[in-house]
N, C-alpha and C positions, 0 to 999 in steps of 0.2 A: 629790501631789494630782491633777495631770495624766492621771496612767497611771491613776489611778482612778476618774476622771471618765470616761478613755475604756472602762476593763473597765465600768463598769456602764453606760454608750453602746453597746456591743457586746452586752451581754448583753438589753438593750435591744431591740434589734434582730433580735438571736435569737431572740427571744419571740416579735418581733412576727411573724418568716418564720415561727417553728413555727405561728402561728397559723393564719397565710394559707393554707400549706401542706395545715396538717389541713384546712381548709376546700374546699380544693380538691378533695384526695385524696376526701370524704366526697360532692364532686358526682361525681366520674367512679365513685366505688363503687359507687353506687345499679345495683340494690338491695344491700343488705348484710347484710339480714337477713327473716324471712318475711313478704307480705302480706298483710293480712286483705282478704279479698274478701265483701262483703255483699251476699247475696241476701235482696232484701225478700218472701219468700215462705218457708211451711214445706217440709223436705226432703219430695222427689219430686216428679211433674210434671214438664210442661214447662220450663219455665224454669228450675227448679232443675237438669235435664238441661243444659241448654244451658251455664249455668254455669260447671259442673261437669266437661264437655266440653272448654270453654274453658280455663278454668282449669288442667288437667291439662297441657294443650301449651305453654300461656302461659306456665308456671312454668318450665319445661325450658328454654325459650327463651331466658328473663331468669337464668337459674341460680340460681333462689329457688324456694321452694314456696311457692305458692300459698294458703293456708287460705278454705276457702268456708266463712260464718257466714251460715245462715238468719236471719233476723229477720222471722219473719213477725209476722202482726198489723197490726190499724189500715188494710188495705187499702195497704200499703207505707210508710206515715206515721211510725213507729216508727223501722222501717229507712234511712228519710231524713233524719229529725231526728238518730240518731246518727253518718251520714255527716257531715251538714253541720257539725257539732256538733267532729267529728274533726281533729286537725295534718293542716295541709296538707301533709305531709312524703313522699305519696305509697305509703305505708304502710297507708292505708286507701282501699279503691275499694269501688262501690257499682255492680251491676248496674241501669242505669235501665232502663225501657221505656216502653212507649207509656201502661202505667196513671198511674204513680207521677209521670211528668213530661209528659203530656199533656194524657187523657180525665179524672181525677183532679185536677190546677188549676183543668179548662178549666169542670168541672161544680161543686164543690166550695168552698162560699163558708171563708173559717175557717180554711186549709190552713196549719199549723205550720209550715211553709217555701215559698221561692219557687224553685219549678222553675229557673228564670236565674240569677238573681244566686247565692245557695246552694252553685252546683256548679260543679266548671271539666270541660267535656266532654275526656272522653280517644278516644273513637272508637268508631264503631256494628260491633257482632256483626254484625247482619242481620235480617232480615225473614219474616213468613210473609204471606201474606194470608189476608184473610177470604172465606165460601164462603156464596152465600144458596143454602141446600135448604130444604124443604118436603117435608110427608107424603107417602108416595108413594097414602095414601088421596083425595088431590083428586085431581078432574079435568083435571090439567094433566099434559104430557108434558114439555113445556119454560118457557122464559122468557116467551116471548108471552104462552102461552094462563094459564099464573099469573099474568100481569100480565091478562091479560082477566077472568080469573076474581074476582081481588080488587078490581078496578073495577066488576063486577056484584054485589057483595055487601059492601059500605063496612062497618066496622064487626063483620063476621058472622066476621072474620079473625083470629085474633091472635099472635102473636109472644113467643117467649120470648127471655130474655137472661141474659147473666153476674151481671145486678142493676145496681141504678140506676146510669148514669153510666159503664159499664165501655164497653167498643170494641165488643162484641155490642147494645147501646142503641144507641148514636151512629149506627154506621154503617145499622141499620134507621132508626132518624130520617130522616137522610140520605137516605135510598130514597123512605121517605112523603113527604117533600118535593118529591122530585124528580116522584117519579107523580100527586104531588096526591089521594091515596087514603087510608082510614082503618084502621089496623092498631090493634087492641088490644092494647099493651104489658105482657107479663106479667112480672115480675123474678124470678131464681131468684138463692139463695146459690152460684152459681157456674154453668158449664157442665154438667156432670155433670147433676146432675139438669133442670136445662132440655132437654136431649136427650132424656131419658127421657119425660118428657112429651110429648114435640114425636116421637118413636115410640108412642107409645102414642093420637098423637088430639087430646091434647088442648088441645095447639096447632097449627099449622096451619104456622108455618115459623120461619127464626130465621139471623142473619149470624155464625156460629161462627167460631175462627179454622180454619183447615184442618187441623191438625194432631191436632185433637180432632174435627173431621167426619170425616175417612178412614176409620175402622175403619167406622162408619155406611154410607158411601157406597159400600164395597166390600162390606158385606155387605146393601145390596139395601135398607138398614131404613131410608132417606132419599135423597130426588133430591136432585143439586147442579142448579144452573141460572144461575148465573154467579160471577163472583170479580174479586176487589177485586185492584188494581195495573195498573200498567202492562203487562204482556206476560202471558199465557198460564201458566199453569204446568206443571210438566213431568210431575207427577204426575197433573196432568187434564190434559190435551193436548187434548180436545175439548169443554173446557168454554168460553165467550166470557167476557170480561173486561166490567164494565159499561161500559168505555168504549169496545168494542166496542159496544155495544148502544147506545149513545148517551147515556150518564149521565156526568157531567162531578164531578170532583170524588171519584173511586173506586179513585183511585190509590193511600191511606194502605194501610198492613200496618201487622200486630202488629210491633213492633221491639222488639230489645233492642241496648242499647248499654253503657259504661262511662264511670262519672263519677269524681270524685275530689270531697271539699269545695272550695272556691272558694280560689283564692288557689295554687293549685301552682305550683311553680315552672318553665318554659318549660320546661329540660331535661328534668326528670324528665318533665314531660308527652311530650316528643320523643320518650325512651326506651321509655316504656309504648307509645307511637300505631305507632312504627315496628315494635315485636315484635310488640303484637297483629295489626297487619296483614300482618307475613310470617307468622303463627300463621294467618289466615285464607285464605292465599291457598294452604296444603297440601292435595292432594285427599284425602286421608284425612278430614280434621276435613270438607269438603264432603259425604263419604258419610255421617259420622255427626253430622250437624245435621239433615241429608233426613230423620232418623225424625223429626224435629218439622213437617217441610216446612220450614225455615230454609235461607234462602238467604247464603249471607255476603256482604256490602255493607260492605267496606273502603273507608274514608274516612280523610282528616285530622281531626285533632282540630275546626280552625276550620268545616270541612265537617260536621260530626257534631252543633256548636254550633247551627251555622247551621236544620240537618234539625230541631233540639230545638222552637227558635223556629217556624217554619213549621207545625211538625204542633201546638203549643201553639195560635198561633193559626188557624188551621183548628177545631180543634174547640170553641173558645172563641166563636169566631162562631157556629157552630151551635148550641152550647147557648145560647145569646141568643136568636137566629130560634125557636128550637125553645122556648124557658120552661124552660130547664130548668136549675136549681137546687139544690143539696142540701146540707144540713148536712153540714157535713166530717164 
């Protein structure tokens, strides 16, 4: 009876190490098998670029491929509710940005998820800034005499955007505020056709991200006349930044970053923050992010958290000051 109390004690116990064991072995494996990576946009563009980019180095790095799943629709809505929705097992990541977990909460009453709580930040890509041009048909040469010009003519100005509530809105908002001047807000189903317009006449200027202003601005069919962030850019070297010019608060860029559903576990988070940042810090992936103008901005996962809240509330205060509301 003895020796058989102790074989099934033992076997007992064998169980319980094979258990612990696998558990263990299953945290230092990650990953072990492919990620799905969710871009809340349809393929091509911008951001599905950067992605894509990402993605491709990221994978090599972690000795996993990577898989990019579009989900577009819903203006990123779709693609976030299925993230948040996803095991937090690290297996599923979601490309956030400045739409989906910013200008999108900050404007949007109704939103199917909460930018915060929702997601556990793994670490920001990087940044482009935004670029205010105008027709090269006004009478202005530069910054000044466009700001003198649309202060003699209130009202007679107007501005297109990416559509209600997008970072091309917010940040013209921001401007009229700051100048105390009245701009006509026009909204377009995206960039694209807002440019054409805004060539063509029949707008008069518009705060684009830079990466969709270049081709414009190098072929002569729109003036730049300042840019959003902190330092300069390298692409316009002679363009001033608005907080050169004295406008406070013109620091935000377009971001993208990487989230996972809320709830991941420390390591796995560690694993992902530490490869995409030596992924980001290779100068190859830095030449080819430059065709977006994307700057790589490696951060800690708590640092990336931190950037999410900050630019949330920032443009949540503005659409307050500014009335600006929209059915999700």
């Amino acid at each position: 009876m003895n020796s058989r109390r102790e074989l099934l004690k033992t076997l007992g116990l064998g169980g319980l190490g094979w258990s612990l064991g696998t558990h263990l072995n299953a945290q230092v494996a990650y990953p072990n098998k492919p990620i799905k990576y969710i871009v809340p946009v349809s393929a091509g563009g911008g951001s599905d670029m950067v992605g894509r980019t990402v993605c491709e180095r990221w994978g090599k790095a972690l000795g996993q491929t990577i898989v990019v799943d579009n989900q577009g629709g819903g203006g990123g809505v779709i693609a976030c509710q299925n993230t948040a929705r996803a095991s937090a097992d690290g297996y599923t990541l979601m490309q956030g940005y400045v739409a989906t977990l910013g200008t999108s909460p900050a404007t949007r009453k109704n939103l199917p998820y909460d930018p915060i709580k929702d997601f556990t930040p793994i670490g920001m890509i990087g940044g482009t800034p935004n670029v205010l041009v105008m027709n090269t048909q006004l009478p202005a040469q530069n910054f000044a005499e466009f700001l003198a010009y649309i202060k003699k003519n209130p009202g007679r100005v107007s501005y297109g955007s990416a559509g209600q509530g997008s970072l091309t809105h917010l940040t013209m908002e921001l401007f009229k505020m700051q100048v105390q001047s009245f701009l006509v807000h026009i909204p377009y189903r995206g960039v694209a056709p807002a440019f054409t317009d805004l060539i063509a006449g029949q707008t008069q200027a518009m705060f684009p991200g830079l990466a969709a202003a270049l081709p414009h601005i190098r072929s002569g069919r729109v003036r730049p006349l300042a840019i959003t962030g902190s330092s300069r850019h390298p692409q316009l070297k002679d363009i001033p930044t608005m907080e050169e010019l004295g406008f406070k608060g013109f620091d935000a860029l377009q971001w993208y970053g990487v989230c996972g559903p809320a709830g991941m576990p420390s390591n796995v988070v560690k694993t992902l923050n530490e490869s995409l940042n030596g992924v980001l810090k290779a100068p190859d992936l830095k030449e080819k992010l430059s065709i977006e103008a994307v700057e790589p901005m490696p951060m800690s996962s708590e640092q990336f958290g931190a950037y999410i809240k900050r630019d949330l509330e920032r443009w949540t205060h503005l659409a307050k000051e500014r009335h600006i509301e929209l059915d999700s």
